[in-house]
MOPAC internal coordinates of N, CA, C and O (Angstrom, degrees):
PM7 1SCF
backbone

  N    0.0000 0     0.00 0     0.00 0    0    0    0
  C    1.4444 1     0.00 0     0.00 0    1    0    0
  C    1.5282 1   109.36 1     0.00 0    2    1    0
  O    1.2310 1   114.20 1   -29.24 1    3    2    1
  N    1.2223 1   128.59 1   150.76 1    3    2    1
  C    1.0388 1   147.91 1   161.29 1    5    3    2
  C    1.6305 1   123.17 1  -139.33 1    6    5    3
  O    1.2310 1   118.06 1   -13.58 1    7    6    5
  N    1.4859 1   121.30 1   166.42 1    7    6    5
  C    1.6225 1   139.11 1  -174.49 1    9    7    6
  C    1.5737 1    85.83 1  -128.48 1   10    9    7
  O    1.2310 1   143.06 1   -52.78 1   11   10    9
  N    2.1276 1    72.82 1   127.22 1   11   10    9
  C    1.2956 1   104.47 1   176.19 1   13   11   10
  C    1.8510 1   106.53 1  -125.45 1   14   13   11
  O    1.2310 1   118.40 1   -27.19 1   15   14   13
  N    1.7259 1   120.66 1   152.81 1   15   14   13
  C    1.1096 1   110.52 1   163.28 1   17   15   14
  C    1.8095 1   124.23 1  -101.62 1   18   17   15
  O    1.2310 1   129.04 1   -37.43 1   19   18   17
  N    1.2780 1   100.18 1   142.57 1   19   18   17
  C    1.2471 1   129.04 1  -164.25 1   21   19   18
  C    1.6027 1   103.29 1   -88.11 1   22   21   19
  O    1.2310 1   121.76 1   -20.52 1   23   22   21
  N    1.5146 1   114.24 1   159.48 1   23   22   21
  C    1.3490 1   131.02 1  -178.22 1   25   23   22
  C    1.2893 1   117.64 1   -52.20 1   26   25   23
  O    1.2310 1   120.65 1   164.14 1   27   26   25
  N    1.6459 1   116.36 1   -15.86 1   27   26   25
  C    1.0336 1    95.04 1   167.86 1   29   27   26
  C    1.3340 1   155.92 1  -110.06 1   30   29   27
  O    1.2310 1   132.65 1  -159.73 1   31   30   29
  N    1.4428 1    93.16 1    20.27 1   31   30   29
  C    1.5283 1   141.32 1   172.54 1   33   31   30
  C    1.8173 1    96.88 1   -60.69 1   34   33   31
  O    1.2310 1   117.75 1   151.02 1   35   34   33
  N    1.2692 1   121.89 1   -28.98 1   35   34   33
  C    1.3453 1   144.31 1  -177.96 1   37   35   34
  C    1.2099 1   100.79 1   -60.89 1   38   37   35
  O    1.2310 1   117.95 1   -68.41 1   39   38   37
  N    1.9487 1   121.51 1   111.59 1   39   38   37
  C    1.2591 1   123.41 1  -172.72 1   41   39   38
  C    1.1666 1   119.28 1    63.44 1   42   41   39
  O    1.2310 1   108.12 1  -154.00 1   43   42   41
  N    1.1485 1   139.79 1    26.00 1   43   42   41
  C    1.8280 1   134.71 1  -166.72 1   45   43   42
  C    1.7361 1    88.74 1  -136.74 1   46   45   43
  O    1.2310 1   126.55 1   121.99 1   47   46   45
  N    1.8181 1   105.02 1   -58.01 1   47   46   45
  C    1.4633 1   100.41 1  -154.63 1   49   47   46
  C    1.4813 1   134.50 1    52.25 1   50   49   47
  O    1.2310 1   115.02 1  -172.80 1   51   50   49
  N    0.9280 1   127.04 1     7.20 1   51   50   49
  C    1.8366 1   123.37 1   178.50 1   53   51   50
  C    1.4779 1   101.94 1   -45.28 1   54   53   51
  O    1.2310 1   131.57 1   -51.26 1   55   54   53
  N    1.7068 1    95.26 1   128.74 1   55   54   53
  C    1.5295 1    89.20 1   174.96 1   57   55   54
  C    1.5765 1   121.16 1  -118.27 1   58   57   55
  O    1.2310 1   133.74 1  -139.75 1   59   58   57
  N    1.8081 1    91.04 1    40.25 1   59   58   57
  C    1.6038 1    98.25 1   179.79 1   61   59   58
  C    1.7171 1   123.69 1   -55.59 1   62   61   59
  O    1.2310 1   127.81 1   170.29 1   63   62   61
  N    1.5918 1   102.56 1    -9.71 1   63   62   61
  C    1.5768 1   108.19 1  -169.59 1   65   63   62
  C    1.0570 1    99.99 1  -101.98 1   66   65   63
  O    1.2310 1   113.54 1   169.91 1   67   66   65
  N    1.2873 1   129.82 1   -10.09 1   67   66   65
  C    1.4575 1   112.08 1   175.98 1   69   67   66
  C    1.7897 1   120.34 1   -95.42 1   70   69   67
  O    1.2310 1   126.17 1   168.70 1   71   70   69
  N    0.7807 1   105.74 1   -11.30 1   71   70   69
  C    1.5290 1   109.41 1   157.25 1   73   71   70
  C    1.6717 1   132.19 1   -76.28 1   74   73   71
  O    1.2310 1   132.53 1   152.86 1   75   74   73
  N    1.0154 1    93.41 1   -27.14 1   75   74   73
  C    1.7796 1   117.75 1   142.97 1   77   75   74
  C    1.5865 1   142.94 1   -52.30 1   78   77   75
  O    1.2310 1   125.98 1   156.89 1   79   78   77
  N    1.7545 1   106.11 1   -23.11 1   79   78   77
  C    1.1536 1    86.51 1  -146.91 1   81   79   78
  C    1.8991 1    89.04 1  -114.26 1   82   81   79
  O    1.2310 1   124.71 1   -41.38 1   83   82   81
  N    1.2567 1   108.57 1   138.62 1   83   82   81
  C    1.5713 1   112.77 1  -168.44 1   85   83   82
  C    1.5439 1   111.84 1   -55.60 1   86   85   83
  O    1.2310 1   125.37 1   155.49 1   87   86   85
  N    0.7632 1   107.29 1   -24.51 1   87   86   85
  C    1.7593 1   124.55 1  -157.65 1   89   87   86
  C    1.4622 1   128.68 1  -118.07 1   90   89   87
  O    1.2310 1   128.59 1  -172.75 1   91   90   89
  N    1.5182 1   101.05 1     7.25 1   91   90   89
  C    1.6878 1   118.36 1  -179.13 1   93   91   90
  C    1.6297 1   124.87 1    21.74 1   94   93   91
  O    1.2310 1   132.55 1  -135.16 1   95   94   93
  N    1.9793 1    93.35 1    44.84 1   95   94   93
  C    1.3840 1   109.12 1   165.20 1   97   95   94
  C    1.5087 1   134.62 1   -69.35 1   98   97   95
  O    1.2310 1   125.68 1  -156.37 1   99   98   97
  N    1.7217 1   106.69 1    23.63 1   99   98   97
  C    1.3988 1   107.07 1  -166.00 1  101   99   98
  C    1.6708 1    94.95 1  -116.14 1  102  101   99
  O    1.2310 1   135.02 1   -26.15 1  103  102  101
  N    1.8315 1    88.54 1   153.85 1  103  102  101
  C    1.5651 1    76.43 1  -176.12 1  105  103  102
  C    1.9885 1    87.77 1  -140.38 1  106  105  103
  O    1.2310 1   127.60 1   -19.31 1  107  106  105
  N    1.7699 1   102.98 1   160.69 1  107  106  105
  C    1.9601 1    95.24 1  -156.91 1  109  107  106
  C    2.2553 1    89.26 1  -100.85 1  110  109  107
  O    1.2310 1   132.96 1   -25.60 1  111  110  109
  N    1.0862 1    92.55 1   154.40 1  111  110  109
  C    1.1074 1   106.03 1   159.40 1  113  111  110
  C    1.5945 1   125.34 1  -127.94 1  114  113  111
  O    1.2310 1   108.12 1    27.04 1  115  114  113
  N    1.2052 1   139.80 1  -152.96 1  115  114  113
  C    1.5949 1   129.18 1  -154.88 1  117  115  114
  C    2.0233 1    77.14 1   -91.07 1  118  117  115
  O    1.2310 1   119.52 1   113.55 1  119  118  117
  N    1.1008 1   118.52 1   -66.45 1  119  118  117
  C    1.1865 1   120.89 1  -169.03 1  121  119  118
  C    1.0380 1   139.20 1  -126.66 1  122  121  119
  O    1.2310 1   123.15 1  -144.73 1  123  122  121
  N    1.6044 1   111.57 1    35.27 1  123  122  121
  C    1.6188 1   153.07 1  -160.72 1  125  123  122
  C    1.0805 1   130.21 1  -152.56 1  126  125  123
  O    1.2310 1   109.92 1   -28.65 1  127  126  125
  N    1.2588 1   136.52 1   151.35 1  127  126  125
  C    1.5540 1   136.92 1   148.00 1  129  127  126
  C    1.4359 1   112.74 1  -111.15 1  130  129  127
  O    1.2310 1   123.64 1   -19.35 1  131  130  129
  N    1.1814 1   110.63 1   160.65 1  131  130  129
  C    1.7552 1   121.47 1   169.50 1  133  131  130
  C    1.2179 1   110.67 1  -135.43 1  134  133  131
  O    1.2310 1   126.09 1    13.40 1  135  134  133
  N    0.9501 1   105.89 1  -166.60 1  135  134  133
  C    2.2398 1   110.38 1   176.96 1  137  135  134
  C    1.5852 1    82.22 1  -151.97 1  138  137  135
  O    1.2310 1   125.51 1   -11.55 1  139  138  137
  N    1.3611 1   107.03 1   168.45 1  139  138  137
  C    1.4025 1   130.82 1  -162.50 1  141  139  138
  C    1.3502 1    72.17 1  -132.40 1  142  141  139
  O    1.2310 1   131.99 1   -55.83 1  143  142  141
  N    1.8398 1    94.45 1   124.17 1  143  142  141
  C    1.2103 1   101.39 1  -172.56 1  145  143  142
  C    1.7118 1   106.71 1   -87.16 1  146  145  143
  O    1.2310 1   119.48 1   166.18 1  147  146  145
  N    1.2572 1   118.59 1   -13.82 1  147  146  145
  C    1.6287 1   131.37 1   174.97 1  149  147  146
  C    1.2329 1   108.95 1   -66.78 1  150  149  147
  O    1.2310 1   114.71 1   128.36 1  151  150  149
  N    1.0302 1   127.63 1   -51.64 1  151  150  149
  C    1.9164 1   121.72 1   152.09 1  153  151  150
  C    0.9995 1   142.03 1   -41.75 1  154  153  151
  O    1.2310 1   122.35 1   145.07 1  155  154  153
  N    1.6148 1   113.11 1   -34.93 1  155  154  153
  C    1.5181 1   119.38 1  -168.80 1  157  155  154
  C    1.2202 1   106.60 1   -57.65 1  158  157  155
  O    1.2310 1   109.26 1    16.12 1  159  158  157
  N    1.3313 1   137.74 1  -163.88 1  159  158  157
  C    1.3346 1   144.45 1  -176.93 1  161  159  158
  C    1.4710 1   102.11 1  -171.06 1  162  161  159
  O    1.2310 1   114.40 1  -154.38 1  163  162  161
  N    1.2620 1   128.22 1    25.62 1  163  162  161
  C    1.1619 1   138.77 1   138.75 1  165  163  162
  C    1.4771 1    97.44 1    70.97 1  166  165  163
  O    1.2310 1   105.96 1  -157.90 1  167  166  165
  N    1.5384 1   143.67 1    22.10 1  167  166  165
  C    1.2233 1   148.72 1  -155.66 1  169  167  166
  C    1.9161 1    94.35 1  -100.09 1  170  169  167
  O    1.2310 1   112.80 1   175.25 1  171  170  169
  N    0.7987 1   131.21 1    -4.75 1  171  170  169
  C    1.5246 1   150.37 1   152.62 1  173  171  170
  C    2.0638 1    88.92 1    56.02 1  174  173  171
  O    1.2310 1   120.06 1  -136.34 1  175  174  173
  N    0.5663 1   117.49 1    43.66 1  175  174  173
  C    2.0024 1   133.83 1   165.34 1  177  175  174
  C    1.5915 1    97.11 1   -71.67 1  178  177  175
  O    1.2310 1   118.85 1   114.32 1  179  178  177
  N    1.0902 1   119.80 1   -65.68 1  179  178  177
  C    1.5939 1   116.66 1  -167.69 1  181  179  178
  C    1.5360 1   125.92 1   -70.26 1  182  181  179
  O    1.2310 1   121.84 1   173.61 1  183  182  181
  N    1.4981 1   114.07 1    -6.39 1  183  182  181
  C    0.9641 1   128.20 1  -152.99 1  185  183  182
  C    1.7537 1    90.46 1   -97.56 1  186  185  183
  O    1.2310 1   112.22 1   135.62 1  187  186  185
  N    1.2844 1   132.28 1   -44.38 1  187  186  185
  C    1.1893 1   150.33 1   171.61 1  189  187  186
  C    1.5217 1   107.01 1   -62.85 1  190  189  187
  O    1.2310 1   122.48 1   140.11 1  191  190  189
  N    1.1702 1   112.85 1   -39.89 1  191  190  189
  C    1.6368 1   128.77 1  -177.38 1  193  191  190
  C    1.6954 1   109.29 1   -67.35 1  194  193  191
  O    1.2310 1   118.75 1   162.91 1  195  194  193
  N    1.5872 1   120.00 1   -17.09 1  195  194  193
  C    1.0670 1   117.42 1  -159.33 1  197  195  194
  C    1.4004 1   123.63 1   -85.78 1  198  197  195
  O    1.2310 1   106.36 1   -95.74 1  199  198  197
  N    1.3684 1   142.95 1    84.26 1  199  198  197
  C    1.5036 1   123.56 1  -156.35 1  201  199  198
  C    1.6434 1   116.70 1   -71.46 1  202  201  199
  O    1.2310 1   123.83 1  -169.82 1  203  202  201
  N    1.0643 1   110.26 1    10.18 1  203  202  201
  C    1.9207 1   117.58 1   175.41 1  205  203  202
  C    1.3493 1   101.27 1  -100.58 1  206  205  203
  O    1.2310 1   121.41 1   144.16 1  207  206  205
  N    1.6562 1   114.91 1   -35.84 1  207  206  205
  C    1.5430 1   101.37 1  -168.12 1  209  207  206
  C    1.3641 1   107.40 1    86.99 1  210  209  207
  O    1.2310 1   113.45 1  -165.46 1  211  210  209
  N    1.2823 1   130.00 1    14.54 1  211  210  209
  C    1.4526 1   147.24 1   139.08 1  213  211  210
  C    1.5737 1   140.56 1     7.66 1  214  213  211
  O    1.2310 1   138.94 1   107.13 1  215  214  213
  N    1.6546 1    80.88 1   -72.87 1  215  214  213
  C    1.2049 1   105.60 1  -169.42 1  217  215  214
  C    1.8890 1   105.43 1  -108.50 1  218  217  215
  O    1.2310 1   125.82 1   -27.33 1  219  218  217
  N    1.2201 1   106.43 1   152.67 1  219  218  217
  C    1.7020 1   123.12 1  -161.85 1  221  219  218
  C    1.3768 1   116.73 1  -163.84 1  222  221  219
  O    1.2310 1   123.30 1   -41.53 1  223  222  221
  N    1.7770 1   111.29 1   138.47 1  223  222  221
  C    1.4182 1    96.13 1   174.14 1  225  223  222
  C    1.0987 1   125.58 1   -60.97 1  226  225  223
  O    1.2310 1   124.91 1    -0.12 1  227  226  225
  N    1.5610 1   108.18 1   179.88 1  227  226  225
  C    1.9077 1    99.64 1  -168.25 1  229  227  226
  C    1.9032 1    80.70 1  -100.04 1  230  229  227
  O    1.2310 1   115.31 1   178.65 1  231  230  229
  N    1.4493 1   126.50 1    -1.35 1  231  230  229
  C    1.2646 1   102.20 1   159.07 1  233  231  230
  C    1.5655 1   132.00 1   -77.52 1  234  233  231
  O    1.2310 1   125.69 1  -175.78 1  235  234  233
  N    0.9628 1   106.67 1     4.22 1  235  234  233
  C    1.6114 1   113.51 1  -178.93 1  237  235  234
  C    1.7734 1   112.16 1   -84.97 1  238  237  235
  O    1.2310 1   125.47 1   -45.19 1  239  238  237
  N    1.3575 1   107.10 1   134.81 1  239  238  237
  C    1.3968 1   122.77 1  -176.94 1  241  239  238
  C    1.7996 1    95.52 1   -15.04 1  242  241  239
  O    1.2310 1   124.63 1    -3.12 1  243  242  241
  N    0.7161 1   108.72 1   176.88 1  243  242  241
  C    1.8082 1   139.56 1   172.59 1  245  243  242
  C    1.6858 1   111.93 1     7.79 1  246  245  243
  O    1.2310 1   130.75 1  -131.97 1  247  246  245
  N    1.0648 1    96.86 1    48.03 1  247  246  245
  C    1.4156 1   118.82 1  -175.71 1  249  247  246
  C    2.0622 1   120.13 1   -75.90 1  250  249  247
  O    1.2310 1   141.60 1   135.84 1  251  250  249
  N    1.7869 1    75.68 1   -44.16 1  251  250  249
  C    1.5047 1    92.57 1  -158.15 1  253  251  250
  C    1.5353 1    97.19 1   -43.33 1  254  253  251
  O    1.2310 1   116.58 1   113.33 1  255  254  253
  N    1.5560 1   124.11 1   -66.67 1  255  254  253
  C    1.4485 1    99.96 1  -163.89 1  257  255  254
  C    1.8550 1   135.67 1   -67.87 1  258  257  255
  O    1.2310 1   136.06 1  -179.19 1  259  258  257
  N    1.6571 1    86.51 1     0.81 1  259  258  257
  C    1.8294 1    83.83 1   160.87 1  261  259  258
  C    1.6610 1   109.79 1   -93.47 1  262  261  259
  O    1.2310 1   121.32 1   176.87 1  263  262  261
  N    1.1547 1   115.08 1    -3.13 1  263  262  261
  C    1.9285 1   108.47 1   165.51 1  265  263  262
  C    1.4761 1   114.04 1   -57.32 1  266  265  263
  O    1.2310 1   131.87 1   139.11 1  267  266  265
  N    1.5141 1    94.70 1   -40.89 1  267  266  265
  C    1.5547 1   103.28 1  -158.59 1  269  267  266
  C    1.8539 1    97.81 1   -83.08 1  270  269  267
  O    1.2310 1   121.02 1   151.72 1  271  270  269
  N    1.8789 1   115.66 1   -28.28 1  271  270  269
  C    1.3115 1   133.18 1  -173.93 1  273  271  270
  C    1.7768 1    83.99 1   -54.37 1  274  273  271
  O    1.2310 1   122.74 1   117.31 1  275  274  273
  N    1.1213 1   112.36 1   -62.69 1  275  274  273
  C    1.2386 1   112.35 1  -147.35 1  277  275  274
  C    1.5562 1   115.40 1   -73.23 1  278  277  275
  O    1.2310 1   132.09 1   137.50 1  279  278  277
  N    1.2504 1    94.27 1   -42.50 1  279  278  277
  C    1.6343 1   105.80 1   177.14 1  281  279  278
  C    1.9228 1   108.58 1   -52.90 1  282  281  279
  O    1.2310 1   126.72 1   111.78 1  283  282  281
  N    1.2379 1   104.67 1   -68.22 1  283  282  281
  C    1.5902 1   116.92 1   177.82 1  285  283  282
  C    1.5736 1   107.25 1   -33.92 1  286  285  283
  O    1.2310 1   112.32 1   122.94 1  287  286  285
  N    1.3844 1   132.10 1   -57.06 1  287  286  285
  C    1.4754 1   133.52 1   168.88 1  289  287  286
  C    1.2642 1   128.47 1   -64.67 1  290  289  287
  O    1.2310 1   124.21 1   150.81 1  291  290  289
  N    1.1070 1   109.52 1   -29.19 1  291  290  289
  C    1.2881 1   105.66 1   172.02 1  293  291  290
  C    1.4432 1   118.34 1   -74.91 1  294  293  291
  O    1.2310 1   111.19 1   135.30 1  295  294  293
  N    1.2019 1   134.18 1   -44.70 1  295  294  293
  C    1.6930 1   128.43 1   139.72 1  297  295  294
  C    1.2448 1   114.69 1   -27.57 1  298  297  295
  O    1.2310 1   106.54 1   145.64 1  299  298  297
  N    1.2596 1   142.63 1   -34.36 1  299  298  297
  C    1.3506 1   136.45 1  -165.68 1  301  299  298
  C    1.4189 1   106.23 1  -102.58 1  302  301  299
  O    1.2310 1   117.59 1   130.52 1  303  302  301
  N    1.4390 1   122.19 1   -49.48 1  303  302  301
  C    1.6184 1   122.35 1  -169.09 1  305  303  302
  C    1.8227 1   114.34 1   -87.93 1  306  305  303
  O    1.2310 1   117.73 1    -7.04 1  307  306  305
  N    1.2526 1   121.93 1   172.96 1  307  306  305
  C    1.5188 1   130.56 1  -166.23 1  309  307  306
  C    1.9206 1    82.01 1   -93.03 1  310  309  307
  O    1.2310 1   133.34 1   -45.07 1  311  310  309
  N    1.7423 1    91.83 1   134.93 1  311  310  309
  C    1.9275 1   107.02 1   162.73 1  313  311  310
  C    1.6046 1    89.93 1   -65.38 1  314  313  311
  O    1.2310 1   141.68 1   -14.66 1  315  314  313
  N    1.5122 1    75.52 1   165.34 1  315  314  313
  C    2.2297 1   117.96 1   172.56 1  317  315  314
  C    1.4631 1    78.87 1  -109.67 1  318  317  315
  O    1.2310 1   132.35 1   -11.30 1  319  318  317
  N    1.4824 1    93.75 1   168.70 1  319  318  317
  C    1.1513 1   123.03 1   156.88 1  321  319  318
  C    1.0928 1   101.35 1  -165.34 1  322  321  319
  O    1.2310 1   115.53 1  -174.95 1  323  322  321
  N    1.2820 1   126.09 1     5.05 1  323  322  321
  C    1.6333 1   116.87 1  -179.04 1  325  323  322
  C    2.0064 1    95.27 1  -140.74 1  326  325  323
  O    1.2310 1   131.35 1    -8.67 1  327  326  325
  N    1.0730 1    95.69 1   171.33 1  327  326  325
  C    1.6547 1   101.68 1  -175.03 1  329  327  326
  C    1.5984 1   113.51 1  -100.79 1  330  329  327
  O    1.2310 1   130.29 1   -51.34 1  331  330  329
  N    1.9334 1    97.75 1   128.66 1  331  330  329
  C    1.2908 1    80.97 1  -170.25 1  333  331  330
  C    1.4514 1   107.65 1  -130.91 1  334  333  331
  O    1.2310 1   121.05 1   -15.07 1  335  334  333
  N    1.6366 1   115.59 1   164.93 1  335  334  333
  C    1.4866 1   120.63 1  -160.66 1  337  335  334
  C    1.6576 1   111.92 1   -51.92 1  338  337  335
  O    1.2310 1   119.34 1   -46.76 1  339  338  337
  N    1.7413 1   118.87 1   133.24 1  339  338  337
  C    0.6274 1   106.96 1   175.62 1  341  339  338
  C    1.6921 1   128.71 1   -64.01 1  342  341  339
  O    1.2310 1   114.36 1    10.18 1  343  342  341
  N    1.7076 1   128.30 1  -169.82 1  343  342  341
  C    1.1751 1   119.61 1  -160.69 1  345  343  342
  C    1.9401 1    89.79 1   -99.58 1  346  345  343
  O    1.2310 1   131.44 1   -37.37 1  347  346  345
  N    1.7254 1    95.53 1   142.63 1  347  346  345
  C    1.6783 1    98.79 1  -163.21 1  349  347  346
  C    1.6487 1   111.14 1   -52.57 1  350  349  347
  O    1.2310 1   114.49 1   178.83 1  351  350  349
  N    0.7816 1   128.04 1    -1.17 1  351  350  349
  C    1.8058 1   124.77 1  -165.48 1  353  351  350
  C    1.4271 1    86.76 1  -129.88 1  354  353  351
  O    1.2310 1    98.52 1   179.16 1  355  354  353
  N    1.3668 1   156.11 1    -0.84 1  355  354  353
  C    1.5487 1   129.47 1  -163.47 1  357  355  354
  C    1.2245 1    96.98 1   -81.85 1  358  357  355
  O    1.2310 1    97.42 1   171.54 1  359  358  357
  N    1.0847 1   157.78 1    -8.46 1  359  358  357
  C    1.4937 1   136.72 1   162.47 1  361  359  358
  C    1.5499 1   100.60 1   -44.19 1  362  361  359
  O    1.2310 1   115.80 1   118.26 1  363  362  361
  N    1.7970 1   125.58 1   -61.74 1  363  362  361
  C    1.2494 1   130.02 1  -174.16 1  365  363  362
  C    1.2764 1   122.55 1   -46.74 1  366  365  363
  O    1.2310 1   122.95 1   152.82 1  367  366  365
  N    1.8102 1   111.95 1   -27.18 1  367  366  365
  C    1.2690 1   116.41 1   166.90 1  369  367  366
  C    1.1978 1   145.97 1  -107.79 1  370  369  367
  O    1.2310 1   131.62 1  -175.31 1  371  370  369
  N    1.4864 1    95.18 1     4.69 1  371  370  369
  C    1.5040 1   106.13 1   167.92 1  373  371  370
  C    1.7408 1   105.90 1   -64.04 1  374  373  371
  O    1.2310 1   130.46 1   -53.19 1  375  374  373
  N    1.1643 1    97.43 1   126.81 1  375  374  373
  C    1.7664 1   120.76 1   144.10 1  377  375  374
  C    2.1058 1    94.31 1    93.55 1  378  377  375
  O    1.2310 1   131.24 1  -152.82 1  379  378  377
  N    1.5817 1    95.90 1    27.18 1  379  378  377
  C    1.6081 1    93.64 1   167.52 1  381  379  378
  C    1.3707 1   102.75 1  -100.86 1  382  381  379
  O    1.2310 1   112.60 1   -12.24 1  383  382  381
  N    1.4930 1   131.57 1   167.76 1  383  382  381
  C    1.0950 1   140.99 1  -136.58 1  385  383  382
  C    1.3332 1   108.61 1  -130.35 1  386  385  383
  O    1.2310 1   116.83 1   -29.07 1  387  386  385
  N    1.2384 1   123.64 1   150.93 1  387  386  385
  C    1.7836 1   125.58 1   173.61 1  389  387  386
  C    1.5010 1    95.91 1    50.86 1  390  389  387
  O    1.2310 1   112.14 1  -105.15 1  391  390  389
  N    1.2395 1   132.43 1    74.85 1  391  390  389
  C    1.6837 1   133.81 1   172.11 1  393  391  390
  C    1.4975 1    80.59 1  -109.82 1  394  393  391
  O    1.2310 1   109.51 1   138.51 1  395  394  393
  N    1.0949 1   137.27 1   -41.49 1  395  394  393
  C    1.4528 1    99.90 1  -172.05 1  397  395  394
  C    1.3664 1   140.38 1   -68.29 1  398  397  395
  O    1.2310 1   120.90 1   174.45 1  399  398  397
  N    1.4201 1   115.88 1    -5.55 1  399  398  397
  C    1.3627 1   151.06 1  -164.71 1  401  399  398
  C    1.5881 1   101.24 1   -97.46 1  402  401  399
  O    1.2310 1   120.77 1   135.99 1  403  402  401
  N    1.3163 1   116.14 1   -44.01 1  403  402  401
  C    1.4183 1   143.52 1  -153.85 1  405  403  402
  C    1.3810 1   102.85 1   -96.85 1  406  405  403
  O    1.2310 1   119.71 1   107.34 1  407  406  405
  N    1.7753 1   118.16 1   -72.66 1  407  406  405
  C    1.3617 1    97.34 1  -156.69 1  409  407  406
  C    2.2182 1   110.39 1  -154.08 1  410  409  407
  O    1.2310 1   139.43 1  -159.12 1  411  410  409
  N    1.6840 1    79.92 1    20.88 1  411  410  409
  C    1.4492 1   117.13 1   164.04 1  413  411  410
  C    1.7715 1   118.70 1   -42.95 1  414  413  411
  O    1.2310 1   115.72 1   -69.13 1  415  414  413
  N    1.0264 1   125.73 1   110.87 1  415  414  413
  C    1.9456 1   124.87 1  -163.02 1  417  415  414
  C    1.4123 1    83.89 1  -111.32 1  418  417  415
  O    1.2310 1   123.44 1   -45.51 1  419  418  417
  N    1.5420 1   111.01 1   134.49 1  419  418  417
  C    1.5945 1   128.48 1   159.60 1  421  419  418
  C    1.2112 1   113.94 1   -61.19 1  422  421  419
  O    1.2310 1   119.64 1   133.70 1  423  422  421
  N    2.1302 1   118.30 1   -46.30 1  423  422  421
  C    1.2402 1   128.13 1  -167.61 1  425  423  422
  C    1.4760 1   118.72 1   -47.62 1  426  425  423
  O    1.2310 1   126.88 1   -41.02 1  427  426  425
  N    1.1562 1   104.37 1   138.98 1  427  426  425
  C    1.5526 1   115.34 1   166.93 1  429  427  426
  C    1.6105 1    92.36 1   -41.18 1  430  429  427
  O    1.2310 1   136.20 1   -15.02 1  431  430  429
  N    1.5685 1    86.24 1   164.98 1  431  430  429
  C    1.6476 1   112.16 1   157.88 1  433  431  430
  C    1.7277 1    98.22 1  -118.08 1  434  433  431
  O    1.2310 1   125.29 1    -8.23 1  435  434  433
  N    1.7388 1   107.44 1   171.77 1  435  434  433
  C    0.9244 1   105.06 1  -179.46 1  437  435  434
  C    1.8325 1   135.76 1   -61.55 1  438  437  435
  O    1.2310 1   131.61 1   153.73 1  439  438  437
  N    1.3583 1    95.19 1   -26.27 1  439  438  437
  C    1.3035 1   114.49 1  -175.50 1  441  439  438
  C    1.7265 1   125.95 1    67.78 1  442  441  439
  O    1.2310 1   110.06 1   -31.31 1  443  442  441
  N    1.5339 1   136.27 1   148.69 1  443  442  441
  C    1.1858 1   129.20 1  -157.52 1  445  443  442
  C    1.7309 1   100.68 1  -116.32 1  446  445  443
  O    1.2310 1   120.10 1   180.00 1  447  446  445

């Protein structure tokens, strides 16, 4: 098993889980985070840490294509290791729907 992040990490960014996480399996994108799901260690800390509700096992129903979400970016974007400010409006976007379709960024984030 592993924790993966979900769409709605999309525009919000909170990076309360990454200061959490033993193993600095998170990696930043323009307006996202993911975890590499080959890193995780399944210690599920961030998942509790998350104030969007984000993050989920990859055993939970309809998972599979954020395994692959997460895995694919994390090869591509710069690791955290430190926690970083969320994005100025994600309160407004926490808990809107289909952002990945909508308003989802490939670009790296800066990374820590």
């Amino acid at each position: 098993m592993t924790y993966v992040v979900t769409d709605n990490c999309i525009n919000c960014k909170f990076g309360d889980c990454i200061e959490v996480c033993p193993v600095d399996c998170f990696y930043e994108g323009e307006n996202m985070v993911v975890i590499d799901p080959e890193e995780c260690i399944d210690c599920g800390v961030c998942e509790s840490e998350c104030p969007a509700n984000a993050i989920v096992p990859d055993t939970q129903e309809g998972t599979e294509k954020w395994v692959e979400h997460n895995q694919k970016y994390a090869r591509l974007w710069p690791q955290l290791t430190e926690n970083v400010p969320p994005l100025p409006d994600a309160e407004k976007w926490d808990g809107v729907e289909n952002k990945l379709e909508t308003v989802f960024s490939e670009k790296p984030g800066k990374g820590s």
